[in-house]
N, C-alpha and C positions, 0 to 999 in steps of 0.2 A: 891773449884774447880768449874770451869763455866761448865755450860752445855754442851757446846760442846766437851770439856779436857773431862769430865767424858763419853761421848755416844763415845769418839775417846777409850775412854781406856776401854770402858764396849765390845765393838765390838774388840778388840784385844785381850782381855782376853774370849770372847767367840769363837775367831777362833782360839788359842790354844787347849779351850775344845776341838773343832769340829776335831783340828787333833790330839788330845789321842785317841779320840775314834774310830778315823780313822783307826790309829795305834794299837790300841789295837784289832781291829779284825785282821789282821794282825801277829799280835806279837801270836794270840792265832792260827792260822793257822800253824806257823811255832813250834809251841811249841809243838804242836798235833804231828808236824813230828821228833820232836827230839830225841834222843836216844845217848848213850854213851853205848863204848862196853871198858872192858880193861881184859888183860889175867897175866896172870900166872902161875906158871910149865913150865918156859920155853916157854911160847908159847902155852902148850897145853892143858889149863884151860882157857875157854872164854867166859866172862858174859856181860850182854846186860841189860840197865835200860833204860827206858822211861823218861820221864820229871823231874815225879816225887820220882825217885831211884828205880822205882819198879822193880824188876828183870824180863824181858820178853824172854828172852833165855838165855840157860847156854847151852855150848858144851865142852865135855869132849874130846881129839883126840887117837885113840884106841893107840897111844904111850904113853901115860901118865904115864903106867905102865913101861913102857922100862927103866924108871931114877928115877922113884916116886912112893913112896909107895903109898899102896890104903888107908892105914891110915890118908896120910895128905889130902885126895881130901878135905875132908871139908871145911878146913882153904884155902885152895887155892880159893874156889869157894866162903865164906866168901872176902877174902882179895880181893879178885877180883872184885864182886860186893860192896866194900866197897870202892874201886877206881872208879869205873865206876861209883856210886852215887855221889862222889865228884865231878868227871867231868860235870855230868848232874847237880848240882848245881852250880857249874860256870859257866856256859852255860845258864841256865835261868836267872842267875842273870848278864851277860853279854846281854841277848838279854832284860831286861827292863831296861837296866840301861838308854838307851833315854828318856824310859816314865817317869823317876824317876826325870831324869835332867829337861824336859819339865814342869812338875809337878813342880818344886822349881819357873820357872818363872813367875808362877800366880800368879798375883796379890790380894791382898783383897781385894774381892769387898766392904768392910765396906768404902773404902778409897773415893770408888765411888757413893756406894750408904750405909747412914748412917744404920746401924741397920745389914747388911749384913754377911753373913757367908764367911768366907775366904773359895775358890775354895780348896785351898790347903789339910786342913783341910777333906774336903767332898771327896775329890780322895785317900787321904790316909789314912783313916780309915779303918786297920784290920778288915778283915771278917773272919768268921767261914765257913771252907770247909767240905763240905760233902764226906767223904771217902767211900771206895766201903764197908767197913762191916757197913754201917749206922751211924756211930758215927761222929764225928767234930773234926775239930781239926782249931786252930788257922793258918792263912797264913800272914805273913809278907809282900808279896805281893801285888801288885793290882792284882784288880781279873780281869785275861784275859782268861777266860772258865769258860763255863758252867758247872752245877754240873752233873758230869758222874753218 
């Protein structure tokens, strides 16, 4: 490849980067704001998850009792928040799927420059997320936030 092919294609595969990372503050803005709510009991069992499935409110409606025993609240309030994680898991995995797609059209830079690390490779490398009790846990993800 002549110099100029390879500085035409090292500069298009750098202004890719430049829009992940554009996009990725972004994508971690919107993700900040996300949430999924789904109910049960009729209606009147209603659980609320953040991005990451976490449960951030549950509301019980003083009917509940009128059709449902107080034995099954648990399983209502389980199955609920067990929907409402699912949802906020397609949800994140619909709002990076651009960055995922943008990401396959990098180029190797080996191809441009000999000895080089494929972009590809370097953006998708699983990282270790810091959870709120201090422990890790593996993300499938790229990472678009900071450690809470």
């Amino acid at each position: 490849m002549d110099n100029d092919a390879a500085r035409h294609e090292l500069i298009d595969a750098l202004a890719l980067v430049q829009e992940q990372f554009a996009d990725l503050a972004a994508v971690e803005a919107e993700r900040e704001r996300l949430s999924a709510k789904a109910t049960r009991a009729d209606g009147t069992v209603t659980v609320t998850v953040d991005a990451d499935g976490v449960v951030i409110h549950t509301a019980v409606s003083e009917s509940y009792l009128d059709d449902h025993d107080l034995a099954d609240l648990g399983a209502h309030i389980t199955a609920a928040a067990k929907d409402a994680a699912n949802d906020a898991g397609r949800m994140v995995a619909e709002l990076l799927a651009p960055l995922a797609e943008r990401r396959e059209r990098f180029p190797s830079l080996s191809d441009v420059v000999e000895g080089a690390p494929d972009i590809r490779d370097l953006l998708s490398t699983p990282v270790r997320v810091a959870r709120g009790d201090g422990e890790e846990e593996p993300d499938d993800f790229p990472t678009v936030r900071s450690v809470r």
